[in-house]
Backbone as CSV, one residue per row, in Angstrom:
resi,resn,N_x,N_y,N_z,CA_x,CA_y,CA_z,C_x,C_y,C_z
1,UNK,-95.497,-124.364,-187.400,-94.227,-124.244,-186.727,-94.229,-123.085,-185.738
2,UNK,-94.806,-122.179,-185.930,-95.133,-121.029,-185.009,-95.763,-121.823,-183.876
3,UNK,-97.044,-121.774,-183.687,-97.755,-122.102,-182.727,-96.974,-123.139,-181.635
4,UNK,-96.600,-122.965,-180.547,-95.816,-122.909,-179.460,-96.807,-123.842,-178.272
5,UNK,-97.677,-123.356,-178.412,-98.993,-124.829,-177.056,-98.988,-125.597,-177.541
6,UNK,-99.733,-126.255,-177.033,-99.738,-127.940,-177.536,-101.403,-128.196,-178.608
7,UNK,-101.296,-128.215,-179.641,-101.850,-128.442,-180.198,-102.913,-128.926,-179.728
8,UNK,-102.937,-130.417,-179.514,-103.853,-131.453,-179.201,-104.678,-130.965,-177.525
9,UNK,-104.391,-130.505,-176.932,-104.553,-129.539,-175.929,-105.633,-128.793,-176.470
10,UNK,-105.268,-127.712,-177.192,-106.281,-126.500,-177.734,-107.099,-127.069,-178.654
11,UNK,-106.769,-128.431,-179.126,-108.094,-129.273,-180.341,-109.164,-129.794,-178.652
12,UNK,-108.706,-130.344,-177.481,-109.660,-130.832,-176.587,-110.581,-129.907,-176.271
13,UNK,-109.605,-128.597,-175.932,-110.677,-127.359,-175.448,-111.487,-126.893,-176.105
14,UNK,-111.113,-127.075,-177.654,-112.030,-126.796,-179.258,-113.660,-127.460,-178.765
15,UNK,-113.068,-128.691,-178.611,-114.361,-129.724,-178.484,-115.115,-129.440,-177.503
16,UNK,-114.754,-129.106,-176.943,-115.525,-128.450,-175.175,-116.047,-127.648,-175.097
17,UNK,-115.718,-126.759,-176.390,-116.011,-125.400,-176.567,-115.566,-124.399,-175.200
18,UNK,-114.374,-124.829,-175.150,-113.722,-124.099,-173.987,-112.397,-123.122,-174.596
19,UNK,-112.303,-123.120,-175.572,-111.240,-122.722,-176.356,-110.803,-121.264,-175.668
20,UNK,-112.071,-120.293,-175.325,-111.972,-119.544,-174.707,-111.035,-119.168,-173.522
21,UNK,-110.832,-120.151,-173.080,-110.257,-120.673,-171.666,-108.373,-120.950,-171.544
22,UNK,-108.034,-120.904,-172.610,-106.771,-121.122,-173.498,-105.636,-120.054,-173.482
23,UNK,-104.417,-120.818,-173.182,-103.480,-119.481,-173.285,-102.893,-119.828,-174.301
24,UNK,-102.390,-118.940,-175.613,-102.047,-119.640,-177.200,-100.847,-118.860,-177.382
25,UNK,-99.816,-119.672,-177.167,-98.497,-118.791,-177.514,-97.808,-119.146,-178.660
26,UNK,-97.456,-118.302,-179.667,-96.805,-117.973,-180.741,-95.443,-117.502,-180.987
27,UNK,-94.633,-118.440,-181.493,-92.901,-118.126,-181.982,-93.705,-116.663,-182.455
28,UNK,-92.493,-115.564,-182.481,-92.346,-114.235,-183.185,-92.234,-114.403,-184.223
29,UNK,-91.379,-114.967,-184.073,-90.156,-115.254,-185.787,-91.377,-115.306,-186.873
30,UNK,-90.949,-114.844,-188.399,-91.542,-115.223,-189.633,-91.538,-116.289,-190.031
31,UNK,-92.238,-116.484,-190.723,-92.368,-118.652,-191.223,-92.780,-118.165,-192.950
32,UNK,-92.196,-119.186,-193.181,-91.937,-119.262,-194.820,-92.206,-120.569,-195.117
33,UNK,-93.142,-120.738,-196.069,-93.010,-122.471,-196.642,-93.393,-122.515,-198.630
34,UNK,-92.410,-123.175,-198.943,-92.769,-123.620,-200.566,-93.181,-124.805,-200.548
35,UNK,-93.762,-125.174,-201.752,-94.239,-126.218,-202.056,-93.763,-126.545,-203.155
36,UNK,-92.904,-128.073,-203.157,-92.436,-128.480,-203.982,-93.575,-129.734,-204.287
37,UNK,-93.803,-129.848,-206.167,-94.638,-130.626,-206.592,-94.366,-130.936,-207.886
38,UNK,-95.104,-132.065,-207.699,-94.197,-133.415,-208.980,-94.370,-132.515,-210.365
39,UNK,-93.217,-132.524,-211.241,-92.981,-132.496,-212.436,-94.237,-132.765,-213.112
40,UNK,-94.946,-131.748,-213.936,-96.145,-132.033,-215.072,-97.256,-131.417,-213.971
41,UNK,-97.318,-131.195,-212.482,-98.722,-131.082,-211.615,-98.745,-129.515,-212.482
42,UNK,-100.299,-129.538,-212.278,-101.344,-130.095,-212.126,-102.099,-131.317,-213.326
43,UNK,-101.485,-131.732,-214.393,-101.391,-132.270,-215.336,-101.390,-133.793,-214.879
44,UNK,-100.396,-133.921,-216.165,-99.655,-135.578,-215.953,-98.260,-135.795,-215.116
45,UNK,-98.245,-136.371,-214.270,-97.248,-136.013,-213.393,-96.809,-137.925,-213.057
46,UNK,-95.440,-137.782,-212.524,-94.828,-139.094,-212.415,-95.124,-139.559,-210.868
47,UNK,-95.456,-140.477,-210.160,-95.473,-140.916,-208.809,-94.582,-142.128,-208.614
48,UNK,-93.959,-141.896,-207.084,-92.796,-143.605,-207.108,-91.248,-143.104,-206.892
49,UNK,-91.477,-141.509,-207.101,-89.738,-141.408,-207.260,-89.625,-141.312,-205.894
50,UNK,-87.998,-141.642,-205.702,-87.768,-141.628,-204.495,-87.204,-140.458,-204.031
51,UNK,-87.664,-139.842,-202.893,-87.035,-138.774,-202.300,-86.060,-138.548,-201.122
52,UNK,-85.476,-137.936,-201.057,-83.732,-138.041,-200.055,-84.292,-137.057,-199.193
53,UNK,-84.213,-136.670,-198.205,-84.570,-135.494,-196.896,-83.579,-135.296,-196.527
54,UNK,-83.985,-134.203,-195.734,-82.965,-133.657,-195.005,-83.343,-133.697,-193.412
55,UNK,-82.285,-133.704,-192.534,-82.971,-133.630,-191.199,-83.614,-132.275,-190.627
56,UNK,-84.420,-132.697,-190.042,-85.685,-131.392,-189.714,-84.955,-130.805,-188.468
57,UNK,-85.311,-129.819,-188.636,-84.360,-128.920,-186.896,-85.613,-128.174,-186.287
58,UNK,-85.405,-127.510,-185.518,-86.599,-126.753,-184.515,-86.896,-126.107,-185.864
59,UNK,-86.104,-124.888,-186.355,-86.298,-124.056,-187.003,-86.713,-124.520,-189.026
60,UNK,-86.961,-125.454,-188.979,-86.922,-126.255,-190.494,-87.465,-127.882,-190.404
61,UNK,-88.524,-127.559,-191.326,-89.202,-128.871,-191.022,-89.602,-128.910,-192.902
62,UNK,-89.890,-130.536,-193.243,-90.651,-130.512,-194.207,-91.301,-131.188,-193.975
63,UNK,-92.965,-130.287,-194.726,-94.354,-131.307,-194.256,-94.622,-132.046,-195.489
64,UNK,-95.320,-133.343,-195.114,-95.400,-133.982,-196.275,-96.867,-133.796,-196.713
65,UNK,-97.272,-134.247,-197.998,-98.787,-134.476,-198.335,-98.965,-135.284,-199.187
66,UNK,-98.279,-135.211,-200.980,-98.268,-136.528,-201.752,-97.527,-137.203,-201.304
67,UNK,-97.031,-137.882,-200.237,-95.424,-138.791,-200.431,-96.520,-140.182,-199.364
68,UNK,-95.608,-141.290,-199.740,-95.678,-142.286,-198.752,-94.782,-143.176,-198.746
69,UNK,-94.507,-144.711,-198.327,-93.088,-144.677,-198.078,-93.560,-146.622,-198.779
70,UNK,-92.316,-146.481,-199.722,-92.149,-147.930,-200.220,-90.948,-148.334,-199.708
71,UNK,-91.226,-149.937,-199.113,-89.917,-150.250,-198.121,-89.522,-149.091,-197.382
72,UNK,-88.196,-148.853,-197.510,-87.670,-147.473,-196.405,-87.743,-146.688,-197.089
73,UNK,-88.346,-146.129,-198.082,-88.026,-144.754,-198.771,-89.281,-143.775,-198.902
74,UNK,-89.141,-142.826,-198.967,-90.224,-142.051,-199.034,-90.280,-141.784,-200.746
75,UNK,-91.546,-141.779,-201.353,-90.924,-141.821,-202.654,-92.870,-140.647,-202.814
76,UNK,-92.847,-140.110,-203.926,-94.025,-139.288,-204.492,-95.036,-140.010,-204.588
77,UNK,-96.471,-139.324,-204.233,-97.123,-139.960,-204.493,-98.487,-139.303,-204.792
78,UNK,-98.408,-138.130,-205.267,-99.557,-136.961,-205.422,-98.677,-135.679,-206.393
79,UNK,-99.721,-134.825,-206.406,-99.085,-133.581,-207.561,-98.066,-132.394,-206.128
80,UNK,-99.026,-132.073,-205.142,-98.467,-131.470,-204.643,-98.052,-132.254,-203.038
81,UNK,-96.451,-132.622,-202.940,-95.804,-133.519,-202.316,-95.551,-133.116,-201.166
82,UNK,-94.400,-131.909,-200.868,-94.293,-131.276,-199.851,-94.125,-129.908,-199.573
83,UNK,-93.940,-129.734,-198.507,-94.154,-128.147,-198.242,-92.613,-128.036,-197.361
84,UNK,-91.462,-127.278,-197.553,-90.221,-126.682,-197.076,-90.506,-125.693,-196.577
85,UNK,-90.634,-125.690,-195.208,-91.080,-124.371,-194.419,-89.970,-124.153,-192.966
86,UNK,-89.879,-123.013,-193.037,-88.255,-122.781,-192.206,-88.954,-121.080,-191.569
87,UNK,-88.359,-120.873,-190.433,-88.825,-119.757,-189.634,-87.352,-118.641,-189.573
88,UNK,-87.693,-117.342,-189.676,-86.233,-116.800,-189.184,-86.965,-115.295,-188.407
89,UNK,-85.738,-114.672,-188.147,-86.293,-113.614,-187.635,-86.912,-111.965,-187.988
90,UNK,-86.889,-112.331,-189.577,-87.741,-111.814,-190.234,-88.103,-112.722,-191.631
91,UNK,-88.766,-112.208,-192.737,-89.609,-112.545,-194.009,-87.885,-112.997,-194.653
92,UNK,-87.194,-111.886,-194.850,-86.468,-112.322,-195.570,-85.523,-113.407,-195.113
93,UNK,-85.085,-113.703,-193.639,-84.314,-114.727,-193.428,-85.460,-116.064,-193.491
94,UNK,-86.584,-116.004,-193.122,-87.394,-117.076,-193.307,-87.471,-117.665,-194.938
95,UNK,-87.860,-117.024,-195.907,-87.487,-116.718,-197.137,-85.901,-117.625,-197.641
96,UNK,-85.320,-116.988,-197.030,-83.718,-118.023,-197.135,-83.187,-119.132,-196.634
97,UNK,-83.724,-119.329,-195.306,-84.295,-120.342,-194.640,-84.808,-121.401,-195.422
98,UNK,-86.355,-121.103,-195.744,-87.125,-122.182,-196.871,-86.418,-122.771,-197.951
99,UNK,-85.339,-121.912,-198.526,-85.047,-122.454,-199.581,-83.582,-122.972,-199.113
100,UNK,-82.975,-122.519,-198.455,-81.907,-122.986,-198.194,-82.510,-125.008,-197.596
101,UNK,-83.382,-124.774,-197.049,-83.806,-126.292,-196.787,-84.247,-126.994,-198.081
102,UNK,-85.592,-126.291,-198.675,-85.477,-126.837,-200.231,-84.569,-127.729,-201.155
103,UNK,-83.269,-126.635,-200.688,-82.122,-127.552,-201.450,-81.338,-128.405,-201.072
104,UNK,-81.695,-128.924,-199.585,-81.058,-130.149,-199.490,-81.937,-131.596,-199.615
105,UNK,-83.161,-131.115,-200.260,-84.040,-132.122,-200.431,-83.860,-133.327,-202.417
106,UNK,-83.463,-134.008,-202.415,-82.985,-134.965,-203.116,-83.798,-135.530,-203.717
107,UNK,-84.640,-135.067,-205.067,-85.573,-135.469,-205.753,-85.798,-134.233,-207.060
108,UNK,-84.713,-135.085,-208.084,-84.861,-134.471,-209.197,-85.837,-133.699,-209.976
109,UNK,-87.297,-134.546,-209.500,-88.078,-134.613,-210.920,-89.315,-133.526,-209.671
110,UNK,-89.165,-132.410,-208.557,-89.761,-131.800,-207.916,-89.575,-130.589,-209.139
111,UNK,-90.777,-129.504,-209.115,-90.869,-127.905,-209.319,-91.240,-127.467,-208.220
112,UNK,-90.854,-126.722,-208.389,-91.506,-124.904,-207.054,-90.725,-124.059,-207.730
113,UNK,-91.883,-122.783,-206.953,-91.520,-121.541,-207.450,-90.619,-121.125,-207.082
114,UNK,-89.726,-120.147,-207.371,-88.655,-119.596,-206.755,-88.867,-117.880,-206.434
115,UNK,-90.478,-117.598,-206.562,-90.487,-116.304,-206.325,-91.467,-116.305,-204.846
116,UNK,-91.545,-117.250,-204.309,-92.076,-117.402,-203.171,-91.813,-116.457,-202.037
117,UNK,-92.912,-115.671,-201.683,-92.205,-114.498,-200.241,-91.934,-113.261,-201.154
118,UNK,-91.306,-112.814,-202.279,-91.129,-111.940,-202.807,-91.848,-110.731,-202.515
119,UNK,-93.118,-110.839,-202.350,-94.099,-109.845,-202.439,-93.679,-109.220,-200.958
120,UNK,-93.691,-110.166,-200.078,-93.876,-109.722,-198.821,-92.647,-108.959,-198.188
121,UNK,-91.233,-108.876,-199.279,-90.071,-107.929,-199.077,-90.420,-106.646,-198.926
């Protein structure tokens, strides 16, 4: 969410080995992300549930990794599902940010930590 160029851009120049050649601009802001993951991970864990989102904004996105989508729904489909990652203008609003997005995400049977960022106060 930081990184500000165009990605696919700086992956061509990668290949070219031109990377050198690159101007790479970076949001300021702090970035924060939890990871919410299925009930029982790393264990025995449930896959199939369905999950509710929230809409993603510049500043708040959730990335996916276990999930895929039956009919219209996005439902679990791995131990560790997604990542709630939100930017602010420091640790601690990023921090509040993340979770403030966290909780509009609609899937009972998720854990994450809640001491996430702590250290970095």
């Amino acid at each position: 969410m930081r990184l500000k160029s165009n990605l696919a851009d700086l992956c061509l120049l990668a290949t070219k080995g031109q990377l050198d050649q690159a101007t790479i601009e970076w949001d300021k802001r702090s970035a924060m992300g939890v990871v919410l993951a299925a009930n029982g991970y790393p264990d025995v864990y449930p896959s199939g549930e369905v999950i509710g989102l929230p809409t993603d904004s510049d500043d708040a996105k959730v990335f996916h990794a276990g999930t895929k989508m039956s009919g219209n729904a996005v439902v679990s489909s791995g131990g560790r599902v997604l990542c709630a990652t939100a930017l602010g203008d420091d640790t601690q609003q990023a921090q509040t940010n993340a979770y403030e997005l966290l909780n509009k995400i609609d899937w009972p049977g998720a854990y994450y930590r809640t001491d996430i960022g702590f250290k970095a106060l």
